[in-house]
Structures are given as structure tokens and as C-alpha cells.
N, C-alpha and C positions, 0 to 999 in steps of 0.2 A: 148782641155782643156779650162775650162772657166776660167775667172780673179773675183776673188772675193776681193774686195777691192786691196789693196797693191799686193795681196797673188794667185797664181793661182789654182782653186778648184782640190781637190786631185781627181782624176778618174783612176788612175792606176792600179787597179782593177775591172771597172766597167765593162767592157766586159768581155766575157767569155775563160779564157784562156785552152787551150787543156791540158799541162803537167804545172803545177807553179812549179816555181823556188825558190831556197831560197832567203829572201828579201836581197834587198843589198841598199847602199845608193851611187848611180850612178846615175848620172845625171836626170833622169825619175823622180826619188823620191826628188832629190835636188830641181827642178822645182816645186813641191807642198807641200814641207815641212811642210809649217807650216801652210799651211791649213791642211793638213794631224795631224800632232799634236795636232793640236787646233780643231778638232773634235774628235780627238781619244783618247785623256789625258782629265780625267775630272777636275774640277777644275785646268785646267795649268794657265791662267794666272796669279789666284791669287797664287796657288805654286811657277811662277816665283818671284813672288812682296814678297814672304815670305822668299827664297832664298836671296833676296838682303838685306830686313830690317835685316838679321839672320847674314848674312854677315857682313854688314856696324857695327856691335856692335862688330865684335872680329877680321878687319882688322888690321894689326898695321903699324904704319908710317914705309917707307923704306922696306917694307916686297912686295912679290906679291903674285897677285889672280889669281890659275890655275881653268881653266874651261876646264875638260876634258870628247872629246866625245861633243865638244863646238857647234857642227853642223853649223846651220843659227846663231849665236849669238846670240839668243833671249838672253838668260840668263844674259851674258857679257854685253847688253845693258841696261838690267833692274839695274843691277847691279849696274853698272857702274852714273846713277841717284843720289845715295849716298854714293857714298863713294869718299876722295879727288882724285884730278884729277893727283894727282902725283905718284899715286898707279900705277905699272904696271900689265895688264891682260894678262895671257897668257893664248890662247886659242891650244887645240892639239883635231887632230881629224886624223881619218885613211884616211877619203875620200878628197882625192884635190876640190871636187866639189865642196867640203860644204865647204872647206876654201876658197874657192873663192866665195862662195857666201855669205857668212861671212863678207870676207873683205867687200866686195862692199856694206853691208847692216850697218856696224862700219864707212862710211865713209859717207854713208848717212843718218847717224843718229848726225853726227858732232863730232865723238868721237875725242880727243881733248888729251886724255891720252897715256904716251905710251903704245902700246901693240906690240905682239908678235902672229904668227897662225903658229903653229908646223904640220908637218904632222907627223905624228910615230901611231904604230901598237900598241894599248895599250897590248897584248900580249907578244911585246918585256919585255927583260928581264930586260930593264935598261929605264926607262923615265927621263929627264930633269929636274926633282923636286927637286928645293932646295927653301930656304928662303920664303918659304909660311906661309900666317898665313890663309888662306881661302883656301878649293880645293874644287870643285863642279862637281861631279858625278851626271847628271841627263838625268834619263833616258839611264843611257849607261853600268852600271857594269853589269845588267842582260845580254848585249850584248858581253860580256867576256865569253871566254869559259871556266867551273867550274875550271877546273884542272889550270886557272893561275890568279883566282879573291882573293886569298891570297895572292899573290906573290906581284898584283900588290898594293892592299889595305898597304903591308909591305912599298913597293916603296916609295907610297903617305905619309905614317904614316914615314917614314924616313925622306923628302921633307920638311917636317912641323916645323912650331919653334915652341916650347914650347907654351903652351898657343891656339895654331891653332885649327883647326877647320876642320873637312871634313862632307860637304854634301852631304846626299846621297837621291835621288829620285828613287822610283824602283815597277814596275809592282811586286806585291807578289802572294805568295800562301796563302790559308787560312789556319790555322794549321789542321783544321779538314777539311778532303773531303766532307764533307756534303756540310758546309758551303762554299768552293770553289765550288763546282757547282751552286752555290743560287749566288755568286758573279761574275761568269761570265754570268751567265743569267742578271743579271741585269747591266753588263755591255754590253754585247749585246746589252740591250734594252737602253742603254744614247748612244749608237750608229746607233743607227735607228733613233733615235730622232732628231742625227746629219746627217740626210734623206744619210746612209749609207744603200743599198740596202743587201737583204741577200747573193748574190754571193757575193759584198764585202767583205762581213764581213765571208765568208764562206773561199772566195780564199787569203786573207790576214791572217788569220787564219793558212792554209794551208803553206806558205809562210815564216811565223814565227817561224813552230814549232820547225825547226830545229838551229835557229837564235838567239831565244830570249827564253832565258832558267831562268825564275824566281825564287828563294827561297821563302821561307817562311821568316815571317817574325822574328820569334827568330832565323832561322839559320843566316838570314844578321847580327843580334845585335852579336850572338856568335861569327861569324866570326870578326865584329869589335873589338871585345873586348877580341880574341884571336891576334889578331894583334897586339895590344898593347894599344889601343884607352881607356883611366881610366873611360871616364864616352861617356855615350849611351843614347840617349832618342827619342823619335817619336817626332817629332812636326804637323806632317799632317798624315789623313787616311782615306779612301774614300773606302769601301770595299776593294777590290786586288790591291790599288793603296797605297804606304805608303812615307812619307817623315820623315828621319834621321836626325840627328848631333852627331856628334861624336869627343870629346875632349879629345886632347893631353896633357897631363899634366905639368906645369911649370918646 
């Protein structure tokens, strides 16, 4: 693996593997994360930096900010820039790896706040969510298996105080099949661009299909706003790549 700045360059696909496995986030993938991300999410950082300004307008004093599916903490550190330092972040993620590489990356960024790193199965029937006015899903509900992504959306929308807020980041479908073929072609190609070779892109692919299961983009709004969430709106979208908010009512 090479070290690319801070970050070590993702190649966990670059050789040729005989049988691919389903992606998982174990230590392999912990170790390249966010070089990984940061080639393969277009516009992420500015999505992060839009997540926090989105945030910092509807945290309330004495409330907290869950960051669920929090990985490396990118997010909780952008986040964490604006809004006061008395706010507590709770981060929950399935994999111990990424809370531990989490911690170590919130400690050497001087985070200053209190926070919390949950490990729990967002599948579980019952998560830790109360007194939130922020909750940031990014990047991770597509990662829930269909049959418990209302269940948990219910969870979160329960968790929330009046007024709260859930963000939601998410690989989509295009409504039409035309146009999602035209949109992974062209995402393909902002991935070549980020000199991801074709077996890459062939065997992560491969990798994902069973893993990373996307909606479209009216079914995620239906499903927010059959959950109970009063108003719904896009705020980022980038071909198959779309960014949510979705508000809880006073």
C-alpha cells in the first residue's frame, strides 16, 4: 500500500482476485478508507462541508449530533468546525475497526467536545437515539438491508426533537433505466480519472452488488415522508449520487 498524504492509497482491489467476496469494512478497507472515499464519492468533500453548514443551522443547545455508519469520522470532524463545543457527537458504526480508527483520527484532530463511538448493528431493532436535533446518514442507509431501512428511518425519526433534522447522503438509481446506464458510465469514467484501473472498478463492482443495494431517488423521499419526516428536499446531486434533509416537525 502506498501513503498518500495523511491517507494510505486504496489498492484493495488492484490485483486480480480469483473468487470476490462481499465488500465488508475490516481492517483492509479501514487502512484505505478515505483514500478510498475520496476517490470514489464525487464531490465528497464539499458534501462533507455542506453536511456541517446544514447541520450548524438546526443543532439546538443541550441536544446531540448522531453520526450514524460514522466510519473514519470524517463527517463528525467537519462537523464538529461549527457548531459549539458543548454539543455532544455520537458516533455508532457496526465495524470496531472504523471506531477505532475514528477515535484515534477525533483525537488527533483535538476534538475538544464530548463525544461518544457506539458499536451496534444498525439492523438491530432498537438503536440508542434520543434527544437529537442533527442525525447524519452518509453514505450508509443504502448499506441497510431494504427489508429494515424503515424500521430504522422510524428509530431515527423517533430519536429526534421536534424541529431536528436527518441527513441523508446516498448512491441512487436514476428513475429511468436509460438514464442510470448513462450515469454509471459516467461515473465509471470520474473513476478512471481518479487512475482507478478497470479490474478495480470491475472487481469492487462485483464486491458491492450484494452489499450496497441503492434506491431511487423518489423511493428514499417516499420512504422519508412515509416515516413521518413533514418536509423533504435534495440539497446535492451529482448524477447517481444525491444529498437529503429531511425535517421533523415542531
Amino acid at each position: 500500500m502506498k501513503n498518500v498524504g495523511n491517507a494510505t492509497q486504496d489498492q484493495v482491489f488492484k490485483d486480480e482476485i480469483m473468487k470476490v467476496s462481499d465488500f465488508k469494512f475490516g481492517t483492509t478497507v479501514v487502512n484505505v478508507f478515505d483514500d478510498m472515499v475520496s476517490r470514489s464519492v464525487p464531490f465528497y468533500n464539499e458534501t462533507q462541508r455542506m453536511l456541517a453548514e446544514i447541520a450548524a443551522d438546526h443543532v439546538n443547545e443541550g441536544s446531540f449530533v448522531y453520526d450514524l455508519g460514522c466510519s473514519t469520522g470524517t463527517t463528525l470532524i467537519e462537523v464538529d468546525k461549527l457548531i459549539p463545543s458543548d454539543i455532544r457527537f455520537i458516533g455508532i458504526d457496526e465495524s470496531k475497526e472504523m471506531l477505532d480508527k475514528c477515535d484515534l483520527k477525533l483525537q488527533e484532530a483535538g476534538f475538544a467536545r464530548p463525544y461518544d463511538l457506539i458499536p451496534a448493528d444498525l439492523h438491530q431493532e432498537e438503536l440508542p437515539i434520543h434527544n437529537a436535533s442533527v442525525v447524519i446518514l452518509c453514505l450508509t442507509l443504502q448499506f441497510v438491508r431494504p427489508l429494515y431501512r424503515e424500521r430504522l428511518l422510524r428509530n431515527i425519526y423517533n430519536g429526534l426533537n421536534p424541529g431536528g433534522v436527518l441527513l441523508l447522503v446516498e448512491k441512487v438509481l436514476a428513475e429511468s433505466s436509460v438514464f442510470n446506464r448513462d450515469f454509471i458510465k459516467y461515473y465509471y469514467n470520474y473513476k478512471r480519472r481518479n487512475h482507478y484501473s478497470e479490474m478495480e472498478i470491475s472487481q469492487k463492482r462485483e464486491a458491492l452488488e450484494n452489499v450496497l443495494i441503492p434506491y431511487k431517488l423518489s423511493e428514499n423521499m417516499l420512504l422519508l415522508k412515509e416515516t413521518g419526516f413533514a418536509d423533504c428536499e435534495v440539497f446535492f446531486k451529482w448524477y447517481n449520487f444525491s444529498g437529503m434533509i429531511a425535517y421533523k416537525k415542531s
